[in-house]
Each structure stands twice: as structure tokens, then as C-alpha cells.
C-alpha positions in Angstrom: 197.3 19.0 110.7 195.7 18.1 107.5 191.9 17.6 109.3 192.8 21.9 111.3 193.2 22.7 108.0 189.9 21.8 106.6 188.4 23.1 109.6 189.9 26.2 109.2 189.2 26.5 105.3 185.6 25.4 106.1 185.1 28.2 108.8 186.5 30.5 106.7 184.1 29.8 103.5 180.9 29.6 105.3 180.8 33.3 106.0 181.1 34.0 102.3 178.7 31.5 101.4 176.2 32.6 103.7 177.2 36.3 102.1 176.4 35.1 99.0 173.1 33.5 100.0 172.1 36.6 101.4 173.1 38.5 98.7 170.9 36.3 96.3 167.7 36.5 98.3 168.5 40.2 98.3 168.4 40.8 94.9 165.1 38.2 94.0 162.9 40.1 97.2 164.1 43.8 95.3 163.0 41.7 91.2 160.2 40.3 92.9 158.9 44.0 94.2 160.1 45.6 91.2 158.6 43.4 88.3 155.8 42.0 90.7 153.0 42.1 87.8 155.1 40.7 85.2 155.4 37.8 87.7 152.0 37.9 88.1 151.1 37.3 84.6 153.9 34.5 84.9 151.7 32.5 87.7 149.5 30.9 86.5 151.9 29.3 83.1 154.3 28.6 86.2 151.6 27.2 88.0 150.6 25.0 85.2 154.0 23.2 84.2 154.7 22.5 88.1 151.2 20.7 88.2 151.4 18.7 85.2 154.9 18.4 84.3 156.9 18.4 87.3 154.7 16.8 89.6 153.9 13.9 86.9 157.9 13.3 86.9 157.5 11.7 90.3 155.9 8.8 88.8 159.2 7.8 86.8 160.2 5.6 90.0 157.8 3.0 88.1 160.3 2.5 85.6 162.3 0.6 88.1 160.1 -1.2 89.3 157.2 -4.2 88.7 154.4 -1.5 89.6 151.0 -2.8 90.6 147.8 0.0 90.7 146.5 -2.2 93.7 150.1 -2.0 95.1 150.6 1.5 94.7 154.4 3.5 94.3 155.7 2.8 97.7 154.9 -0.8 97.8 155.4 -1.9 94.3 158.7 -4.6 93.9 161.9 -2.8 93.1 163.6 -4.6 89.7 166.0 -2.1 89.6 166.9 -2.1 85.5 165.2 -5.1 84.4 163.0 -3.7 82.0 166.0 -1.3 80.2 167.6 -4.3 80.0 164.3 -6.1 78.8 164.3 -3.5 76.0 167.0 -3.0 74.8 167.6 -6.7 74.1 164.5 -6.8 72.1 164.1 -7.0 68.2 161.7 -4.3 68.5 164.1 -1.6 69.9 166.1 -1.0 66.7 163.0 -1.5 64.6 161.9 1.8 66.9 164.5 3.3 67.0 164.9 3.5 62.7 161.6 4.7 62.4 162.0 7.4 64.8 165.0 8.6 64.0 164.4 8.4 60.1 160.6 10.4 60.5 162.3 13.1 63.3 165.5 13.4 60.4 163.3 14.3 57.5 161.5 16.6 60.0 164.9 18.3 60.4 165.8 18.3 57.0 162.9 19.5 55.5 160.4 20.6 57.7 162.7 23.0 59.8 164.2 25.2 57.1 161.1 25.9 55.4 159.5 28.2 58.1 162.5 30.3 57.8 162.6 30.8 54.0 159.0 31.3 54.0 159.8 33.9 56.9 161.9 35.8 54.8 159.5 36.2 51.6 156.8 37.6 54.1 159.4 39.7 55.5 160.0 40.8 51.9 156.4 42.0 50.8 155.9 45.9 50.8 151.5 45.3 50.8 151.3 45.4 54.4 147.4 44.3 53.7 148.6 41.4 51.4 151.5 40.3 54.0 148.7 40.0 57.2 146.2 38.3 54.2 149.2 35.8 53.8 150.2 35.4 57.2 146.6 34.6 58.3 146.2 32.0 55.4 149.4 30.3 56.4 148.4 30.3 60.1 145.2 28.8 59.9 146.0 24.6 59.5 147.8 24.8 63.0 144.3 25.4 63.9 143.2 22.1 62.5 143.6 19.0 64.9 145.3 16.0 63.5 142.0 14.1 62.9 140.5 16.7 60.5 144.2 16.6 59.0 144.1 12.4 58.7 140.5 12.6 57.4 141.5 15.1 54.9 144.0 12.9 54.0 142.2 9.6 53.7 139.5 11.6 51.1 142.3 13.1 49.2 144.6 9.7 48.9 142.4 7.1 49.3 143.1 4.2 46.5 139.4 3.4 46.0 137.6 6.7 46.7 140.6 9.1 46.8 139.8 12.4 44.9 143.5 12.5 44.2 142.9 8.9 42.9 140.2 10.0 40.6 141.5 12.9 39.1 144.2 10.9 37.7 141.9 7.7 36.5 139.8 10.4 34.4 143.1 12.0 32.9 144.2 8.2 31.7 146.7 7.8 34.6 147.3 5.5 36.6 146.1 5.4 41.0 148.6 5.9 43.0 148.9 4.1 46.4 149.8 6.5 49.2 148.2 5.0 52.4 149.1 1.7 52.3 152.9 1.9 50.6 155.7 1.7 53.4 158.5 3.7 51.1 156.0 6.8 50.9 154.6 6.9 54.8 157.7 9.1 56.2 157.2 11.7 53.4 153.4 11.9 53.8 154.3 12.5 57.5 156.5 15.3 56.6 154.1 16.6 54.1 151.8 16.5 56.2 153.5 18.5 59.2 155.0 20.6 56.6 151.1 21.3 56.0 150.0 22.1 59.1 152.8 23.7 61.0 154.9 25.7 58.1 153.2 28.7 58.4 152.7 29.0 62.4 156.1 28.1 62.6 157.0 31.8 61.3 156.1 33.8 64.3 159.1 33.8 66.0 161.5 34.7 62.9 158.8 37.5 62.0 159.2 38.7 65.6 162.8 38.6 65.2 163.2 40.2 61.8 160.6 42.9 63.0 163.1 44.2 65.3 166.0 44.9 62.5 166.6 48.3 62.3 165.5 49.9 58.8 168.8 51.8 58.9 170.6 48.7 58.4 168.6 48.2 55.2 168.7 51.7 53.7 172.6 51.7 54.2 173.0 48.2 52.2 170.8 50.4 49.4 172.7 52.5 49.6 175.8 50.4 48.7 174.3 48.3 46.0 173.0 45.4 47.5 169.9 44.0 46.0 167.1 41.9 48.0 169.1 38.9 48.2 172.3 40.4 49.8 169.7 41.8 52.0 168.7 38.5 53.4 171.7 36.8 53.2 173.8 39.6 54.8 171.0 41.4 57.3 168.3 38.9 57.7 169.6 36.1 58.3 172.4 36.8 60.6 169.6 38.9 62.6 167.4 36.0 63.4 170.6 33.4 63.6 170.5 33.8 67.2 166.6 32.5 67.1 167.0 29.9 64.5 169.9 28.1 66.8 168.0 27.9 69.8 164.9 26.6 68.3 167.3 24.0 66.3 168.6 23.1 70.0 165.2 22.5 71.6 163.8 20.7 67.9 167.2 18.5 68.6 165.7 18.1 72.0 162.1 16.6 70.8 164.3 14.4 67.8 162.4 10.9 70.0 159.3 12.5 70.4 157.6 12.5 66.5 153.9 12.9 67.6 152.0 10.2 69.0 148.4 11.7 67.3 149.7 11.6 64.0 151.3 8.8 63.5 148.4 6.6 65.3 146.2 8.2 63.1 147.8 7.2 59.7 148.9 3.8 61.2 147.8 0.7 59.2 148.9 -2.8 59.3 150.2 -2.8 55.5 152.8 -0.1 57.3 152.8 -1.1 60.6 157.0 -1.7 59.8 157.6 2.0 59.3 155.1 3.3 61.6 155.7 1.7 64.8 157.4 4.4 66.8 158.3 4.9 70.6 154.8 7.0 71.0 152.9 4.1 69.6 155.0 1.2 71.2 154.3 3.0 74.4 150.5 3.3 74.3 150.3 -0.4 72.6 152.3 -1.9 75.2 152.1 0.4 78.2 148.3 1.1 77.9 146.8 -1.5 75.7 148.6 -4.5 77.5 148.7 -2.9 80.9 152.8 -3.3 81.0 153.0 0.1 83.0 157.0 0.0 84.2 158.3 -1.6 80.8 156.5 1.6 79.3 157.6 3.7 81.5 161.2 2.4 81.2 160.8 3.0 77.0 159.5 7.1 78.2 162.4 7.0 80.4 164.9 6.4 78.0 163.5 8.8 74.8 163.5 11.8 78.0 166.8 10.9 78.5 168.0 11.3 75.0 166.4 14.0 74.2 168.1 16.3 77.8 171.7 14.8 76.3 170.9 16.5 72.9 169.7 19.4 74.3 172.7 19.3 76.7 175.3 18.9 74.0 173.7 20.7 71.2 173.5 24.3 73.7 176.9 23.3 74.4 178.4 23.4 70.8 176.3 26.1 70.5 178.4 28.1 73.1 181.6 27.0 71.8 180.7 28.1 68.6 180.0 31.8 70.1 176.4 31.7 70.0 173.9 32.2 73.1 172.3 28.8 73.0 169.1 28.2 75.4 171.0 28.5 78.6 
């Protein structure tokens, strides 16, 4: 009796499913005529992260594996998780794991708020030439690659040379030591992307804060409020939808801290504090040809960073906001 039923149930869903199939294709043939150019313009960005993101995400079978380049994918031995086991029983994970976490936390703390306050002074200037004169000052060290911004760096802080170094020997001070002390490398990390990526990082509130209707502000006038009420009680809750979902995707890149800067300012007198799972990777994975160990270590940092995404968008929703999905 039990095995008619199913049958019966199962006969009876397909129609629906197949109705809702239909349905489905229905609608995207009718978007796909309807905003065909906007599609268009889509391609080729579409185009791109199928080549060389998806694509490239075949290649994570090496991390279960003892791949060979003369072996190839398909014939390479299957280890299944020897080398998560491998790493995680190793002194260097936690070592890793510290820095990363402590470098991507301070870029949390103190990199991430900054765009939006300096988002909201622009938003505040009434000199529309002075605002795009301040805008195009801020944008322009996201411009600069990370090797102009180490260099810049090394000729500024440099113990022996440093003009930073200099200044203070002629006023009676005494050098400071910046690129070689281990308790000041995370800040001149954060400094440094603070530096470069403050003011780019202000698009998308500007964007946001550019569609507040002026109404809104003449009303709060109107009832007394002064600039800071403004921000507090228009601005900010304007753009709150904005600042959430780029907190939930910054959330997702929290094991990612940039491989090109770090590398760049890495020296052996901080080597304890610099090492990182970017640079682990490339030290182990390219330097010492240990593809599937380094594989296994990108792996597990992609993995992490979906589950934050994953739970942060779902707090997010809980909380009554949109989130990223």
C-alpha cells in the first residue's frame, strides 16, 4: 500500500513540477528579450568570472590527492584527507592562523569604519567643486600598486636612510624602528591599507547617500535638527542597508589579507607576525613544489570564508535586514 502511495504522490507532483519548470523558462526567455542589452553589457564580466573563477575551481580535486604535473588530475593518487590532517596537526597552523586573524581584525576594526565617516563629511560639503577636488585626492592611492606603496614605505621608515628617521635625528629625537619591529608590523599594515583604500572605499556610500531625498533633510530643518542628527538620524540609516552587505562580504574575505602586501613588507626579523596563509601558500605550494598540501591550506581559508558569508547574511536576515542574498 505504502509503495501505491508514493507512486501515486509522485505522479501527481511531476505535473506541477514540470509546470513550474515551464513556468520558469517562461519568464527568463520573456527577461532575456526584454532586458537583452543590459545582458549584453553583462557578457563579457559573466564571461570572465566563468573562465577564471569557476573553471579554476575544478582544480580543487588536488587537494585530495598526491598530484603529480607528469601525472596529471585524473591519474594522480587519491590520499583522500591526508594533507588537512597534515595541517592541521602542524605548529605552523595556529602560528597562521593568529596572524591572519589578528591583521584581517584590525582591518575590521579600523579600516572598515573609516570609509563611512569619511563618507559622510564629503556628503556634508556644500562646494560641489571642493567635494569632487576631495574626492579625486582621496581616490587616487588605489591607483598605486602595492610596490610603489612598499617602496614609499621603505624611504619613509627606513632606520638608516628613512626620511621619517631623519627628521627626527635633526630635531634631537630619537629613530624609530618600524620595519623590522614585530609589535608595529599589523598596524603599518592597516596604516597602510587605510592609505591606499580609505578613500576608494567611499563610492558606494556616496552612491547610496546620493539617492536620499533632499525632502527628508529640509523636514529634519525644519524641526530643529542640526548636521549631526542629520547623519545620525537620515544618513546613516539610509546607507545601513549598504554598509551590512559590504560587512558580510569583508566577513567573507576575514582569511584572505593580501598576499602582495604582506610579501612585500615581509622580513626575517618579522617573519613570526607576517607569515600568513597567502604567504604559507606560495612558500610551500610554489617555492617547494608541495601542490596538494597547498591546495588543501586554499581549500580550507575558501571554506571559511563561504561559512562566514553563510552565517553572517543569515543573522543579517534575522535581524530584518536584506543581507547579500
Amino acid at each position: 500500500m505504502n509503495e501505491l502511495q508514493t507512486l501515486y504522490v509522485n505522479s501527481e507532483g511531476a505535473p506541477d513540477r514540470r509546470r513550474r519548470v515551464t513556468n520558469w523558462l517562461r519568464g527568463l526567455r520573456k527577461d532575456l528579450r526584454r532586458d537583452k542589452y543590459l545582458y549584453l553589457l553583462a557578457l563579457p564580466g559573466l564571461v570572465f568570472f566563468f573562465i577564471f573563477k569557476y573553471v579554476p575551481m575544478g582544480g580543487v580535486v588536488i587537494a585530495f590527492q598526491n598530484y603529480s604535473p607528469f601525472a596529471g588530475i585524473w591519474k594522480s593518487e587519491w590520499v583522500g584527507l591526508e594533507h588537512f590532517q597534515r595541517f592541521f596537526s602542524t605548529p605552523d597552523f595556529m602560528l597562521l592562523f593568529r596572524n591572519t586573524m589578528a591583521i584581517s581584525l584590525m582591518n575590521l576594526v579600523f579600516f572598515f569604519p573609516l570609509p563611512i565617516a569619511l563618507s559622510l563629511l564629503m556628503n556634508e560639503l556644500r562646494s560641489v567643486v571642493f567635494k569632487r577636488t576631495v574626492q579625486s585626492i582621496v581616490y587616487m592611492p588605489h591607483f598605486l600598486s602595492w610596490v610603489i606603496i612598499a617602496g614609499l614605505t621603505f624611504q619613509l621608515f627606513a632606520t638608516g636612510e628613512g626620511l621619517v628617521n631623519k627628521i627626527l635625528e635633526e630635531l634631537g629625537a630619537s629613530r624609530i624602528d618600524v620595519l623590522t619591529n614585530p609589535h608595529m608590523f599589523w598596524l603599518m599594515l592597516t596604516l597602510q591599507s587605510i592609505w591606499k583604500e580609505c578613500g576608494w572605499g567611499t563610492i558606494l556610500f556616496l552612491a547610496a547617500m546620493a539617492g536620499i531625498d533632499p525632502q527628508v533633510y529640509e523636514a529634519a530643518k525644519i524641526d530643529g535638527a542640526g548636521r549631526l542628527r542629520q547623519m545620525w538620524h537620515i544618513t546613516l540609516p539610509a546607507i545601513r542597508n549598504v554598509i551590512i552587505i559590504l560587512l558580510i562580504l569583508r566577513l567573507g574575505r576575514t582569511m584572505d589579507v593580501g598576499f602582495e602586501q604582506v610579501f612585500l613588507m615581509y622580513n626575517g626579523a618579522v617573519s613570526d607576525v607576517a607569515e600568513v596563509f597567502d604567504t604559507y601558500v606560495y612558500r610551500v605550494g610554489i617555492q617547494q613544489a608541495q601542490f596538494s598540501y597547498s591546495a588543501a591550506v586554499g581549500l580550507f581559508k575558501s571554506v571559511v570564508g563561504l561559512l562566514l558569508v553563510v552565517l553572517a547574511n543569515r543573522f543579517a536576515k534575522r535581524m530584518g535586514e536584506e543581507g547579500v542574498y
